[in-house]
VEXKOL-612786 format. One line per 3 residues: number of its first residue (from 1); their letters; for each residue x, y, z of C-alpha. Coordinates in nm, 2 decimals, always signed. Example, Ala and Ser with C-alpha at 12.3 -4.5 7.8 and 13.67 -1.06 7.14 Angstrom:
<pts>
1 = AS = +1.23,-0.45,+0.78; +1.37,-0.11,+0.71 .
</pts>
This chain:
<pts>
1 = XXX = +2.75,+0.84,+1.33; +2.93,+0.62,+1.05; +2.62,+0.45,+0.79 .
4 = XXX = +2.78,+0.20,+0.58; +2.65,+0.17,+0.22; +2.64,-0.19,+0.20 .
7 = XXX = +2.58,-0.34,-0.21; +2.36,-0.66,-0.28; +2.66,-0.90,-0.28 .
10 = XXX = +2.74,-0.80,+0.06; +2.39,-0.87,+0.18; +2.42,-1.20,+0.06 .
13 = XXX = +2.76,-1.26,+0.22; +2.61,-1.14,+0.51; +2.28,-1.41,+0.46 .
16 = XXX = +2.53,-1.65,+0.40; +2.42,-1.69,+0.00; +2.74,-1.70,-0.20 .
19 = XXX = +2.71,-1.42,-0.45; +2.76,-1.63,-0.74; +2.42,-1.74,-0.65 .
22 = XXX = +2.25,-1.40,-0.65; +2.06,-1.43,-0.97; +2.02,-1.83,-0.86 .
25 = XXX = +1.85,-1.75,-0.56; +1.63,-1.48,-0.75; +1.50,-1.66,-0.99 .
28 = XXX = +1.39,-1.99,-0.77; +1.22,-1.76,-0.49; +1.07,-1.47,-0.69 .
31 = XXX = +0.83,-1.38,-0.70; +0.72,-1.34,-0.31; +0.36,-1.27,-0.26 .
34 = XXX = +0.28,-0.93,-0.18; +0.06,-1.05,+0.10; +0.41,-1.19,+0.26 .
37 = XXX = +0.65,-1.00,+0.50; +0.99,-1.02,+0.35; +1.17,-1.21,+0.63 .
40 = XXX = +0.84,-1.42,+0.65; +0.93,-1.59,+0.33; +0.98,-1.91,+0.29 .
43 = XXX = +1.30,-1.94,+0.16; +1.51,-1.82,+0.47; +1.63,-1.99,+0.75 .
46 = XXX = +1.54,-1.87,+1.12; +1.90,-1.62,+1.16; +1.85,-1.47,+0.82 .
49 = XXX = +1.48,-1.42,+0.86; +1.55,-1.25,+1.19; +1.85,-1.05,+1.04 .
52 = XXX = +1.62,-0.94,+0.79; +1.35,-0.81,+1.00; +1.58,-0.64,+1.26 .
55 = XXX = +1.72,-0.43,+0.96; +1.41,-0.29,+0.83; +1.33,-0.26,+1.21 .
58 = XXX = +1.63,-0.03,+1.35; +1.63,+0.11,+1.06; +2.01,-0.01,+1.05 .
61 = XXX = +2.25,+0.02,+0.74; +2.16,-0.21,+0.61; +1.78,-0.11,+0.58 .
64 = XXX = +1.86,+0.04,+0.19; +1.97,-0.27,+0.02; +1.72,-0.46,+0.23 .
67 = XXX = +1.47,-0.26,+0.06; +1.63,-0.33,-0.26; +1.63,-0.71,-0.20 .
70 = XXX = +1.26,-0.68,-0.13; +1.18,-0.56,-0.48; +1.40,-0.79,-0.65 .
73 = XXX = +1.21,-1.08,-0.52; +0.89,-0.93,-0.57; +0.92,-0.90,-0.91 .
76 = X = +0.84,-1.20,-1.16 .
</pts>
């Protein structure tokens, strides 16, 4: 079985967030209340809440920089 190691950029390509607008996006949404699911947050649509949640989910490839996604917006 092939695992991709997909970076941060290609997350957001994937969301549909330019990656220009990484740190953008960061700093207006962070920092995410622990109390709050990831894909719950407010600041994604309905396909990139779901696409969130299916990763962590199925454990997919794209679990890793999900995780690291999760941090960055938990941080202030």
């Amino acid at each position: 079985m092939h695992i991709e190691n997909h970076s941060i950029t290609s997350l957001f390509e994937q969301l549909g967030i330019g990656d220009s607008d990484i740190n953008r996006f960061i700093n207006r949404f962070a920092p995410i209340p622990s109390a709050v699911e990831l894909h719950e947050a407010h600041c994604w649509n309905q396909s990139q809440a779901a696409f969130l949640k299916q990763a962590k989910e199925e454990d997919a490839d794209w679990a890793e920089v999900v995780d690291q996604l999760n941090v960055m917006l938990r941080q202030a």
